[in-house]
C-alpha positions in Angstrom: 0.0 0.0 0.0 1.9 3.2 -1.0 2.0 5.9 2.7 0.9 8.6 0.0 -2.5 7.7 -1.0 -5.8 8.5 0.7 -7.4 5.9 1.7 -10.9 5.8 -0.3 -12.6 2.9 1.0 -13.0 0.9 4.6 -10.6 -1.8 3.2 -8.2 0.9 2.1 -8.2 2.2 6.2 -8.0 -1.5 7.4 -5.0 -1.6 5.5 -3.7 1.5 6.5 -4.1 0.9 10.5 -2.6 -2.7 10.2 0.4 -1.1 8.9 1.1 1.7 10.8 0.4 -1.0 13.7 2.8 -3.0 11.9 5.0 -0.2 12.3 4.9 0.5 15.8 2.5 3.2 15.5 -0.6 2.0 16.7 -3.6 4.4 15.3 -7.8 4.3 15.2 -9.8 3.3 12.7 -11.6 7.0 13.2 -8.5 9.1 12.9 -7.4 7.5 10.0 -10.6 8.1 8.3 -10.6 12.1 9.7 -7.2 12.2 8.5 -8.4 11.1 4.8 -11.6 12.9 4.9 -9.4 15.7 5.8 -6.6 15.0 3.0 -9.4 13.8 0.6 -11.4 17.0 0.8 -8.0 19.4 0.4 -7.5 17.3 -3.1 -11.0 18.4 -3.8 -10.6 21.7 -3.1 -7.0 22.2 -4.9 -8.5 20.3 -7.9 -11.1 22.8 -8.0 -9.1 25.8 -7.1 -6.0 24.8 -9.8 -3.6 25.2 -6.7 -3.1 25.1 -3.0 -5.0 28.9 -2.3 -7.5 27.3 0.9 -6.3 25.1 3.7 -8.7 22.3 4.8 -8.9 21.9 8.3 -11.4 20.2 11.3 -13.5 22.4 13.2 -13.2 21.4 16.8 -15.8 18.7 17.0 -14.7 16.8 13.2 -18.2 17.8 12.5 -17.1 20.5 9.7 -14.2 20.3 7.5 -13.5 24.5 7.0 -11.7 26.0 4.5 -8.9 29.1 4.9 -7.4 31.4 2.8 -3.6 32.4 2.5 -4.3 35.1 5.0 -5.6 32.5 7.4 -9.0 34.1 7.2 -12.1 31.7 7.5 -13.7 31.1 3.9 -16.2 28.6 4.3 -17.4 25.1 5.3 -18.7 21.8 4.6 -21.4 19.6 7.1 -23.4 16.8 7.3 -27.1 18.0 6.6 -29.4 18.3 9.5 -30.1 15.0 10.9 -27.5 13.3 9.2 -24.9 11.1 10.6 -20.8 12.8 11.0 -18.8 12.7 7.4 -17.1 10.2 9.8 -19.8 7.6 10.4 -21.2 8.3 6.8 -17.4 6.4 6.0 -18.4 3.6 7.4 -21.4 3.1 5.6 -21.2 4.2 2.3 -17.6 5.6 1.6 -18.0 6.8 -2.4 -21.4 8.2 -1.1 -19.4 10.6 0.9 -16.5 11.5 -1.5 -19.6 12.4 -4.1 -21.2 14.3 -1.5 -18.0 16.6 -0.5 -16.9 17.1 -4.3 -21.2 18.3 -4.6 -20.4 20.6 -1.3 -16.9 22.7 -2.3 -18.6 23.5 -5.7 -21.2 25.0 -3.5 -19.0 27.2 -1.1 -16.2 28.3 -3.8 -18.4 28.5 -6.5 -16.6 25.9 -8.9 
């Protein structure tokens, strides 16, 4: 499994905590799937933007992946819909459902 890629499925995070395990580095199942839901949706966002302009980050509950500008200055944000499950537990169940629904949700907040 190459270190580099984000991993895009359940299987894909299976693999990646057996092998940082493997390593010594023992890690959850949920961080690494905040960690690629994180990485994931700055790929979207560059992709979009033709460059690195917005930094992707957690708000403090991994509720709302947030997007800042160069100056550090708060440009907007994605979230589960009302009554909807974390980006987190929507992994879980439906992984492609949620990489759809985040490429669907930066269009919306940087208009591309």
């Amino acid at each position: 499994m190459d270190d580099q890629k984000i991993p895009e499925s359940m299987e894909e995070v299976a693999a990646r905590v057996a092998l940082m395990a493997e390593r010594g580095f023992p890690v959850a199942e949920e961080d690494v799937i905040k960690e690629a839901l994180r990485a994931g949706f700055q790929s979207i966002v560059d992709e979009r933007l033709d460059g690195n302009y917005y930094t992707v980050r957690w708000d403090e509950n991994f509720n709302a992946l947030q997007m800042y500008d160069l100056d550090n200055a708060f440009v907007g944000e994605v979230k589960p819909e009302d009554g909807r499950p974390s980006y987190v537990a929507q992994f879980k169940q439906d992984a492609m459902g949620v990489w759809f629904t985040l490429d669907r949700a930066v269009g919306k907040v940087i208009g591309r």
